[in-house]
C-alpha positions in Angstrom: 111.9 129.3 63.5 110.3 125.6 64.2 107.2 127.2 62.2 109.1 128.3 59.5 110.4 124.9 59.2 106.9 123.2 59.7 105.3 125.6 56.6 108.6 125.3 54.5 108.3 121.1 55.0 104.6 121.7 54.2 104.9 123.8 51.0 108.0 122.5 49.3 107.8 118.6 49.8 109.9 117.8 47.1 112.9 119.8 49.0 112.1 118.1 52.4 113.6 114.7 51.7 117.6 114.3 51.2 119.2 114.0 48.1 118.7 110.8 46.1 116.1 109.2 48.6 112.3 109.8 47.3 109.8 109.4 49.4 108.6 106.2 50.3 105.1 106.4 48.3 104.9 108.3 44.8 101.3 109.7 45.6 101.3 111.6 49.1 98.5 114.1 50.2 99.6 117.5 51.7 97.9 118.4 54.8 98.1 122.2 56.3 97.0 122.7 60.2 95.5 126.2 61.0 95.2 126.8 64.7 93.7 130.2 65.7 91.5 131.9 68.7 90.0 135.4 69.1 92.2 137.6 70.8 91.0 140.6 73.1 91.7 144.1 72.1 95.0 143.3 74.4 95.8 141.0 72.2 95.3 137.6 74.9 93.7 134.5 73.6 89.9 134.5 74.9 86.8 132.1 75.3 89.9 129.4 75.7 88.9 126.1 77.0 90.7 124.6 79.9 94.1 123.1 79.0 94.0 119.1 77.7 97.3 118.4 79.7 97.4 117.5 83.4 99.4 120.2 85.3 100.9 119.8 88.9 97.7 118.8 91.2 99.7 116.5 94.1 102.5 116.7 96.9 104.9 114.6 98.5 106.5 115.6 101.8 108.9 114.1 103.3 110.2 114.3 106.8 113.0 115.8 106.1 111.0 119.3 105.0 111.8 118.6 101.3 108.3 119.2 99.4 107.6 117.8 95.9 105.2 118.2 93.2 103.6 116.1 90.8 100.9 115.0 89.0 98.1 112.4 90.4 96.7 109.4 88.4 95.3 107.3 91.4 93.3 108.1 94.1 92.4 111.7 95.5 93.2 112.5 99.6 95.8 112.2 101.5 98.1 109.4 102.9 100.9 108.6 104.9 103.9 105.8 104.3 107.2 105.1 104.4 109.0 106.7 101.2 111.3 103.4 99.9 112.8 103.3 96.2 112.9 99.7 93.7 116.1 99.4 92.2 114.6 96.8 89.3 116.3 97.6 85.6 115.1 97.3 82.7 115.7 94.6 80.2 114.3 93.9 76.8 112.7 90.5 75.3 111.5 90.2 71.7 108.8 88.8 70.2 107.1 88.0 66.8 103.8 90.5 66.4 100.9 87.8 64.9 98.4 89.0 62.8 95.3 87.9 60.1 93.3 84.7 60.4 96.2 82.9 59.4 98.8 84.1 61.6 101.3 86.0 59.6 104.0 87.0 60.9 104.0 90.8 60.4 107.1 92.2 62.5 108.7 92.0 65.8 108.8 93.5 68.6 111.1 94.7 71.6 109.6 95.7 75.3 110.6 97.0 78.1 110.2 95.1 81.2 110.4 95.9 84.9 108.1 93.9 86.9 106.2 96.8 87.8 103.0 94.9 87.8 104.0 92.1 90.3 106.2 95.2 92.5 102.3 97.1 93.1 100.6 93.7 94.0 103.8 92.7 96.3 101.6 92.6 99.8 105.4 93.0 101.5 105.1 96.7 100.2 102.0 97.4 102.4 102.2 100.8 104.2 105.0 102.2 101.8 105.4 104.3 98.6 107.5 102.5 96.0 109.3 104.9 94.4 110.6 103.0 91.1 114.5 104.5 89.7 113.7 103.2 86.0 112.1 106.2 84.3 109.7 104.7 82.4 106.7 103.0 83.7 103.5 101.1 82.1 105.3 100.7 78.6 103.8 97.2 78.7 100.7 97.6 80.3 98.8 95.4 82.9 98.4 91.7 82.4 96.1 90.3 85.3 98.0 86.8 85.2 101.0 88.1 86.6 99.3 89.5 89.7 101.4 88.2 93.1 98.3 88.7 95.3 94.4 89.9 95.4 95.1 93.1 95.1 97.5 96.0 95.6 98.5 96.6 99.1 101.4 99.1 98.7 100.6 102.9 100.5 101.3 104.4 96.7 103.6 104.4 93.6 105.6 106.9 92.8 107.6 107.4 89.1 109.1 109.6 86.6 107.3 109.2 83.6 103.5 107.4 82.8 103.3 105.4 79.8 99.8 105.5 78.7 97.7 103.9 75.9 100.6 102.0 74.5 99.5 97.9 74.4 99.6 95.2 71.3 98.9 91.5 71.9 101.7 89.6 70.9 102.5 86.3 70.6 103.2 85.1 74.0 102.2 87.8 76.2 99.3 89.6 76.3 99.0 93.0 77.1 95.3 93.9 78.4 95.4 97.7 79.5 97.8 100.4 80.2 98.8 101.3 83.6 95.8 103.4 83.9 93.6 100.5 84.9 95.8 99.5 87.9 95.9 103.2 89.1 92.1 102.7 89.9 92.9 100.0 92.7 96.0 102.1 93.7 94.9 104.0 96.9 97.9 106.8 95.6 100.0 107.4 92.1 102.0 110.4 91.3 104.0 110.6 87.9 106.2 113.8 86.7 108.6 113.8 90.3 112.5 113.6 89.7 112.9 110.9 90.7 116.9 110.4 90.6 116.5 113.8 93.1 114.3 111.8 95.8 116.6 108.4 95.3 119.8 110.1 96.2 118.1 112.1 99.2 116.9 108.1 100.4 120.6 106.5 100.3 121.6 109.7 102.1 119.4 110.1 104.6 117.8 106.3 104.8 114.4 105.7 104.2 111.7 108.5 105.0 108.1 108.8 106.2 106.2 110.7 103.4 103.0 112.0 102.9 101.4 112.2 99.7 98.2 114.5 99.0 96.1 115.7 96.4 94.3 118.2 99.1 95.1 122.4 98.6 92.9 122.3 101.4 96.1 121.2 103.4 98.7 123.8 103.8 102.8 121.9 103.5 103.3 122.7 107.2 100.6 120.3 108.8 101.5 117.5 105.9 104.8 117.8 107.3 104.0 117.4 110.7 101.4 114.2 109.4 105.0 112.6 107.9 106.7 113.8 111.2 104.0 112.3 113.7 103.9 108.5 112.2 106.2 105.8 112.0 106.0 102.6 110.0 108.5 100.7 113.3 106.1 98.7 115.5 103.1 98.3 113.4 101.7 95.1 112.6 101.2 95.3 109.1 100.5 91.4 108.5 97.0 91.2 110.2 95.5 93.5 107.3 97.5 91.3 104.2 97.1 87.8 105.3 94.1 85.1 104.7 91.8 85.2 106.8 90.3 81.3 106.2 92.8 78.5 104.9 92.2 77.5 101.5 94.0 75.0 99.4 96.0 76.6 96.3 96.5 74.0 93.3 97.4 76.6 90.8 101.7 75.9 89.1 103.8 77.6 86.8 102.0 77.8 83.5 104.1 75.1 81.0 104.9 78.4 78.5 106.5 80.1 81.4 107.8 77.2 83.6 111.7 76.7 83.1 112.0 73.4 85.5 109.0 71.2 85.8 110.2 69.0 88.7 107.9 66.8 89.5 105.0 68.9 88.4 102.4 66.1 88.5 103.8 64.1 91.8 102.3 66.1 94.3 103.9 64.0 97.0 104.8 66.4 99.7 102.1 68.7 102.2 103.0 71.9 102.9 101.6 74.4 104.9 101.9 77.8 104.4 101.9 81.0 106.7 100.3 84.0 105.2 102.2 87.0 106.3 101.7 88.8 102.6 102.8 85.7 100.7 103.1 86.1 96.8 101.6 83.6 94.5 104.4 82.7 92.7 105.8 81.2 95.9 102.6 79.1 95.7 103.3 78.8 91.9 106.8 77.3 92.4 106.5 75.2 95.4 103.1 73.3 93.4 105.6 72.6 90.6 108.3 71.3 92.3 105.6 68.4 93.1 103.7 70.2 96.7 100.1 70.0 97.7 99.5 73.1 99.4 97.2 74.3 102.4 97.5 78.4 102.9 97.2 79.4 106.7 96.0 83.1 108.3 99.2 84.2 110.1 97.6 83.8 113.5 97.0 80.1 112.8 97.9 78.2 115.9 101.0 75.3 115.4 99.1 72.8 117.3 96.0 73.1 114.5 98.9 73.2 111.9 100.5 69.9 113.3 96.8 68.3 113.0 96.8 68.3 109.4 100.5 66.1 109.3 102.2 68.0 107.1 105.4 67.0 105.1 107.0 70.7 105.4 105.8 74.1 106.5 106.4 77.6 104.6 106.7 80.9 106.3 106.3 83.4 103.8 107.3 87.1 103.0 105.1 89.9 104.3 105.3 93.5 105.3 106.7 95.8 107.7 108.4 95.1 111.6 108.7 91.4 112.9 109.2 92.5 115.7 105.9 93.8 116.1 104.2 90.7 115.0 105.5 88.6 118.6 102.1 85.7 117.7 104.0 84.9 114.4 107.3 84.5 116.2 105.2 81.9 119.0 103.7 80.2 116.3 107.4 79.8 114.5 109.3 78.8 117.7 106.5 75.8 118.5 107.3 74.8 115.3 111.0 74.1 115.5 112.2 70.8 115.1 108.8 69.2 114.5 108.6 69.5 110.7 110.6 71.1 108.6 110.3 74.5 107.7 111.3 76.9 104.9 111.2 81.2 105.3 111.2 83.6 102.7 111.9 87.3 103.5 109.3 88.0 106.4 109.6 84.6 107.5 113.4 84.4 107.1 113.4 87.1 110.1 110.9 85.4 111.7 113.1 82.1 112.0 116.4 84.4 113.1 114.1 85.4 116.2 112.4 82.4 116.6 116.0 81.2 117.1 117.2 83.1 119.5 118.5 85.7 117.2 117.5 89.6 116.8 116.6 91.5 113.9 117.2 95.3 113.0 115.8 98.4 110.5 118.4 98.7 108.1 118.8 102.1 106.5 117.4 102.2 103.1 116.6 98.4 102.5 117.3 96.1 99.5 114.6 96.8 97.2 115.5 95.2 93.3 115.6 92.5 91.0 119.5 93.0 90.7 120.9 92.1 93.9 124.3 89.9 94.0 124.2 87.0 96.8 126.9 84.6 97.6 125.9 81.5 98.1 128.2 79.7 100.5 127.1 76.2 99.9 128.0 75.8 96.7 129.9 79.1 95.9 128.2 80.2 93.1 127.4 84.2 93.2 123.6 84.5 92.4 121.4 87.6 91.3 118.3 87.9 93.4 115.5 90.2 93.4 115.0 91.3 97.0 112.5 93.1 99.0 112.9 94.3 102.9 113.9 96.8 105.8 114.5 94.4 108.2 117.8 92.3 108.5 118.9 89.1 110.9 122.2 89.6 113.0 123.8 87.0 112.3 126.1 87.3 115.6 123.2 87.1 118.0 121.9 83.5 116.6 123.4 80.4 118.6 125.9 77.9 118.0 124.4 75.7 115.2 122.7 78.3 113.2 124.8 78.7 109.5 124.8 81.5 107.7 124.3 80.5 104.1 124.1 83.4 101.8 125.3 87.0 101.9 124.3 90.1 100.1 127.6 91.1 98.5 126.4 94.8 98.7 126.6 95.2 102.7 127.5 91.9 103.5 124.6 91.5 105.4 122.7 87.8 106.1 120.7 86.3 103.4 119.7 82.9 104.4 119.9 80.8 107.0 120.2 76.8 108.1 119.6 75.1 111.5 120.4 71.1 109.9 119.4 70.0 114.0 115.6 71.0 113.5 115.2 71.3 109.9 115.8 74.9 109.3 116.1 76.8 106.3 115.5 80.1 104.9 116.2 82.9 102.7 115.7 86.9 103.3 115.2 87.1 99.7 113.0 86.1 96.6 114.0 82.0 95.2 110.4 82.6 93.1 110.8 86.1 91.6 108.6 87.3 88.7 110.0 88.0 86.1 113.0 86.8 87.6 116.0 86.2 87.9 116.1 82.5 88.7 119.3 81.8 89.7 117.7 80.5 93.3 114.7 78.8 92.4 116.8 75.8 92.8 116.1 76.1 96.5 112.4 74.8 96.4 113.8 71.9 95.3 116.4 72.0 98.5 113.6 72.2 100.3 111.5 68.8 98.4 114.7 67.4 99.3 114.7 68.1 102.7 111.1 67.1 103.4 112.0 64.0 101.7 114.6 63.0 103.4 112.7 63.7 107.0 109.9 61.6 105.9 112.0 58.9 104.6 113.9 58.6 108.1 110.6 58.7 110.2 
C-alpha cells in the first residue's frame, strides 16, 4: 500500500497536492528511486552488504535479575555502577538564526534544552549511570563552554533516543558537535532502552547496582552476579575527582549569560574552596559575586588552609558516601567557628556530621532541575536543580543547628545554619546550569556573611 502511494505521488504530481493549493514552485523535477538486489533461485536477497543501522550490541543488568538491551555509542567492555535516573525537563528558548556577511536575519529557531552536557561532566555523578527520563537527548549538541569540570566522571549514560548530526550556530549559543563527540570521553553510553520501564522499576525498588556491557563473551548470569557483588556504600569516590595541587580559579559568569553582576570587579573577599567534585559554575558564581578564589585537594589539611587567612571557606558538592570520606569530615570539624564556611551538596552532609549530626542513603535520591524547596527564611518556595543519595537527619544535629530549607517532595533537609560558628549550607545546587536561579541569591548570603565577620574582627 505505502508503495502504491509513493509511485502514485511520483507519477501523478498534479493530483498529489490538495485542491486549490499549487505547489510551492511552478518548475519541479520528478525523481523515481529503483532499489533492487539479486535474489537466489529461493527467492532471498544475496551478495547483501551488512545492514547501515546499529542493531542491539549492549546489556544492562540490574540487581534485581531484570536484563536490558540496547544499543552502545561509547566505550566497549564492561562496567559496574549504581543505576540512578535525572528527572531534568525539557524547556524551549528561541533564537534569531544569523546568516551572510551582513548578518541577516534569516529565521528563528526553537531548542530543546536539558542540561545534559553539564549532567555528564557533573564529577557528583562519579561511579553511577545517569539514566535521563526526557526522551530525547543531544538535540543541541555539545558546547565545550558549558563543561562543569575536566572531564566526565559519571560510570555511563543511559537514554531513550540519540540525537545525532543535528547542530546550527545561532546567535548566542553555539553549537560545536553532536552528542557523538562527548560519547568518546564517556567510559559507557547506551541509547534505544525504555527508559520510562527502568524509571518506574528505580522509584519502586530504590536505586540499583547495574552493570552495563558490550561483551557476548559474558553470559547474563555472571553480569548479574558482577551487579550483585559490588556496592557503591562505603567507597571513597572523592579521592579520584578532586585536585590534586591548589590552583587559583579567576574565571566569572560570562556578561551574556550573567543575570546579577554583584560586585563582579571588587574581588574583596578570599575564599577557599574544598574539592570534593566541585562544579565550575560554583567557581563561576562565587568570582562574580566579588570572591578571589584558591581551590584545595580534599585532603588539604585546615591548619595549611588557615595559613592563607581566608575571608570564607567553601565545601563543595562531590560524589558518593560521606561517610566513607571520615579526613573530609576532620578537616570540616577543625574548621568550625574559625571562618566561615558555606556547603553545597557533598559538603552540606559533610557540615551535618561535622556537627554532630548523621547522614543516611535515601532510596532513590533527588536527581533534577525541578525540585520545589521551601525556604524558611524568607518563605518563598524555590525550584532547585538537585543532585544526591545521601540526606542530613535533621533530629540528630544539636541545639543550635536550624534547619533552613526543605524539599517539599519528602520533606527531607535542604540546608542548614549554625549563626554561633558561622555555618551555612545547602544540600542542593544555588549555581545550577542552565538553571533555575531562584537560589543564586545565597552566594550573596554568604558575601554577606563573610562581610560581616571581617567587619567585627
Amino acid at each position: 500500500m505505502a508503495t502504491q502511494g509513493l509511485n502514485f505521488a511520483l507519477n501523478n504530481p498534479s493530483t498529489f497536492f490538495a485542491p486549490n493549493k499549487p505547489p510551492r514552485h511552478s518548475k519541479f523535477r520528478i525523481v523515481t528511486v529503483k532499489c533492487s538486489a539479486p535474489l537466489s533461485s529461493e527467492g532471498a536477497a544475496t551478495g547483501l552488504a551488512e545492514r547501515p543501522w546499529n542493531v542491539a550490541n549492549a546489556r544492562l543488568v540490574l540487581e534485581d535479575g531484570s536484563i536490558w538491551r540496547a544499543k552502545s555509542f561509547g566505550a566497549s567492555g564492561t562496567q559496574v555502577g549504581e543505576v540512578v535516573f535525572n528527572t531534568s525537563l525539557t524547556g524551549f528558548s528561541e533564537y534569531e538564526i544569523i546568516l551572510g556577511v551582513r548578518e541577516a536575519v534569516v529565521g528563528r529557531i526553537s531548542y530543546e534544552l536539558t542540561g545534559y552536557q553539564e549532567i555528564l561532566t557533573d564529577p557528583s555523578y562519579a561511579g553511577q549511570f545517569v539514566l535521563m527520563t526526557n526522551p530525547h537527548i543531544g538535540n543541541t549538541g555539545v558546547n565545550f563552554d558549558d563543561e562543569e569540570s575536566r572531564q566526565c566522571f559519571l560510570a555511563g549514560l543511559v537514554i531513550r533516543s540519540l540525537s545525532i548530526g543535528w547542530f546550527v550556530d545561532i546567535a548566542l549559543w553555539e553549537t560545536t558537535t553532536d552528542l557523538c563527540l562527548i560519547s568518546a570521553l564517556l567510559h559507557y553510553a547506551i541509547d534505544d532502552v525504555d527508559t520510562r520501564a527502568i524509571t518506574r522499576r528505580l522509584r519502586q525498588d530504590g536505586s540499583l547496582i547495574g552493570v552495563l556491557s558490550t561483551e557476548e563473551s559474558k553470559s547474563d548470569q555472571e553480569l548479574l552476579e558482577m551487579s550483585r557483588s559490588w556496592d557503591i556504600v562505603g567507597i571513597d569516590l572523592i579521592s579520584d575527582v578532586s585536585c590534586k595541587e591548589p590552583f587559583e580559579w579567576v574565571e566569572s559568569t560570562k556578561p551574556d549569560w550573567d543575570f546579577n553582576n554583584h560586585e563582579r570587579n571588587s574581588k574583596t573577599y578570599r575564599v577557599i574552596a574544598y574539592d570534593f567534585g566541585i562544579k565550575h559554575n560554583i567557581l563561576r558564581r562565587l568570582a562574580s559575586y566579588g570572591c578571589q578564589i584558591i581551590v584545595v585537594p580534599s585532603t588539604w589539611p585546615a591548619s595549611e588552609t588557615l595559613k592563607l587567612k581566608p575571608d570564607g571557606v567553601l565545601f563543595s558538592n562531590g560524589p558518593g558516601d560521606p561517610s566513607a570520606v571520615p579526613y573530609a569530615v576532620a578537616i570540616v570539624k577543625e574548621l568550625l567557628g574559625k571562618v566561615p564556611v558555606f556547603g553545597i551538596c557533598m559538603g552540606h552532609q559533610l557540615l551535618g556530621q561535622a556537627l554532630g549530626g548523621k547522614t543516611f542513603k535515601m532510596k532513590f535520591g533527588h536527581h533534577g532541575g525541578n525540585h520545589p524547596v521551601h525556604n524558611i527564611q524568607n518563605g518563598r518556595v524555590e525550584i532547585s536543580a538537585q543532585n544526591h543519595n545521601y540526606a542530613v537527619d535533621p533530629a540528630t544535629l544539636p541545639k543550635g543547628v536550624e534547619v533552613t530549607h526543605i524539599n517539599l517532595n519528602d520533606g527531607t533537609c535542604a540546608g542548614l545554619a549554625y549563626p554561633a560558628l558561622n555555618v551555612m549550607s545547602l544540600q542542593y545546587h544555588p549555581e545550577a546550569s542552565p538553571g533555575p536561579h531562584d537560589s543564586d541569591c545565597v552566594f550573596r548570603d554568604f558575601v554577606e556573611l563573610m562581610k560581616s565577620v571581617k567587619y567585627r574582627a
